[in-house]
N, C-alpha and C positions, 0 to 999 in steps of 0.2 A: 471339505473335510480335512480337519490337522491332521497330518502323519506324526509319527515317534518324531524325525527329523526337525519337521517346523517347531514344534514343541521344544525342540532341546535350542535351537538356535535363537528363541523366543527368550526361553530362559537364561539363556547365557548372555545377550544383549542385554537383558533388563540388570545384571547384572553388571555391566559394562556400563552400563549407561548410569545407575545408581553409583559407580566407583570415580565416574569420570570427574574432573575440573572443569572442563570446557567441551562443549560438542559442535561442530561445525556442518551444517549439510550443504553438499555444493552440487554442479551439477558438471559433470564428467563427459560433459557431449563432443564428441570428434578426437578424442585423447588415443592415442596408442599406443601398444603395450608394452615398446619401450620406455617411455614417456612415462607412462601410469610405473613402469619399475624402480626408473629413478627415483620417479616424484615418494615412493613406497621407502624406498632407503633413506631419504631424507625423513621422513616420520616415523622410520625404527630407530635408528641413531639418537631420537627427540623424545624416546618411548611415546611415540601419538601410534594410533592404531588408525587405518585407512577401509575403511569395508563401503562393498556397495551391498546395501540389502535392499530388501522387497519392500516397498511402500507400504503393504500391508505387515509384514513382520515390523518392521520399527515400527510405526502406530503404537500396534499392541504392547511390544517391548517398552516404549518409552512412556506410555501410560500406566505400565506394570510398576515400571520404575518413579510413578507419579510426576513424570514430567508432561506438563500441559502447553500448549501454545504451537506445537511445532506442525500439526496436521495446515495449515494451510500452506507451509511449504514441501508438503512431502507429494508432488506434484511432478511428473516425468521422468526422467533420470536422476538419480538422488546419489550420491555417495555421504559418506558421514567419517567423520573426520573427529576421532576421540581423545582427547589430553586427558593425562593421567598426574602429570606433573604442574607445571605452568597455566593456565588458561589463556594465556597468549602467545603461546608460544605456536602453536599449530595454525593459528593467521597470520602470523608472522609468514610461515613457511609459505602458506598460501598465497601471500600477497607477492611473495618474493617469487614464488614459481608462474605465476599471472604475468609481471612485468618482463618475463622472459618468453613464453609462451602463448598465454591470454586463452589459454582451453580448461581451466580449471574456475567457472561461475562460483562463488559464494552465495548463496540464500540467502540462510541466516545463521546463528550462533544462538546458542544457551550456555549463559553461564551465572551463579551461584542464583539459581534461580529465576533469570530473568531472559526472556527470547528477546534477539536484536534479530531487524530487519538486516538485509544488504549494507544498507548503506554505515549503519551504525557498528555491524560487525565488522568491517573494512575499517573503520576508525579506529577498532581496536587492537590493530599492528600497529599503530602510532605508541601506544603507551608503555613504556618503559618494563622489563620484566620485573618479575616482585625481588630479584636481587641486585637490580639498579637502584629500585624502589625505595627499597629497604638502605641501601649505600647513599642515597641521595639524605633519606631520613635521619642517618647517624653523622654524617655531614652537619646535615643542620641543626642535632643537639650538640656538636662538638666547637660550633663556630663561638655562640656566646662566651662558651666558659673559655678557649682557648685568647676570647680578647680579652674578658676579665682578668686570666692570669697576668696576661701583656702589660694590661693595665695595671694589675695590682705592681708587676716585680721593675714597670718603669720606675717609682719612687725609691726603689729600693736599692737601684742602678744608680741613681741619682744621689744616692744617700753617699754611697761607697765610693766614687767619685770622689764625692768630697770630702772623704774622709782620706782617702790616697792622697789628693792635693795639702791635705792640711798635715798630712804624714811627710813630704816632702818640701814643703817651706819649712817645718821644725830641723828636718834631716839638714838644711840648708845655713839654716840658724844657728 
């Protein structure tokens, strides 16, 4: 039977889960509670939110929130791992707190609709964040035109040049 409480923490994850960029579920097995505080401060600092809920509440919550795919990984110890900002940024963190302590499993990932297995959510701390991205981007509309101007104002370099030279054999003359 739902109590008032399952119901409200129901609807405040379908919520969370509807707001999110990125959701990570991992499995938190052997972690302790200094460990899980750090690992905690590092995903407030990142605004990512850190919860472990009941397999059965996230289900419902994340089906409320119409996200599908995630029921075969909501299996034993689940933590769920929510970005609000970046969608890579909270694997990032993960990945980064596994290669120090290797207690933090990844599952899987949802993001802009799409469930990634283990292995492909792990791929997704390789990719550059959306303000590399976006840098790398403006970069490369900025290369063209900065060689075309090069190009345009070498003849013009050239031009003046030669006009200095032929200013100075008269001056000479």
């Amino acid at each position: 039977m739902a109590t008032a409480k399952k119901i409200a923490i129901v609807e405040e994850y379908t919520e969370k889960f509807k707001n999110a960029k990125g959701i990570y579920l991992t499995d938190y097995t052997g972690i302790d509670v200094q460990t899980v505080n750090d690992l905690r401060k590092q995903f407030r600092e990142a605004n990512i939110e850190y919860k472990v809920l009941k397999n059965r509440i996230a289900k419902i919550a994340l089906h409320n929130a119409g996200i599908e795919g995630l029921d075969p990984y909501l299996k034993g110890v689940t933590s769920f791992v929510i970005g609000y900002d970046d969608p890579v940024i909270p694997v990032k963190i993960v990945k980064d707190f596994n290669k120090k302590t290797k207690l933090l499993n990844l599952k899987a990932a949802y993001l802009e609709g799409h469930v990634f297995g283990t292995e492909e959510a792990i791929k997704l701390a390789d990719l550059p964040s959306r303000e590399e991205l976006l840098a790398q981007f403006v970069g490369l509309l900025q290369a063209p035109m900065t060689k075309l101007a090069a190009t345009l104002q070498a003849p013009l370099q050239k031009f003046v040049g030669l006009l200095e030279s032929l200013k100075e054999k008269k001056q000479e003359a």
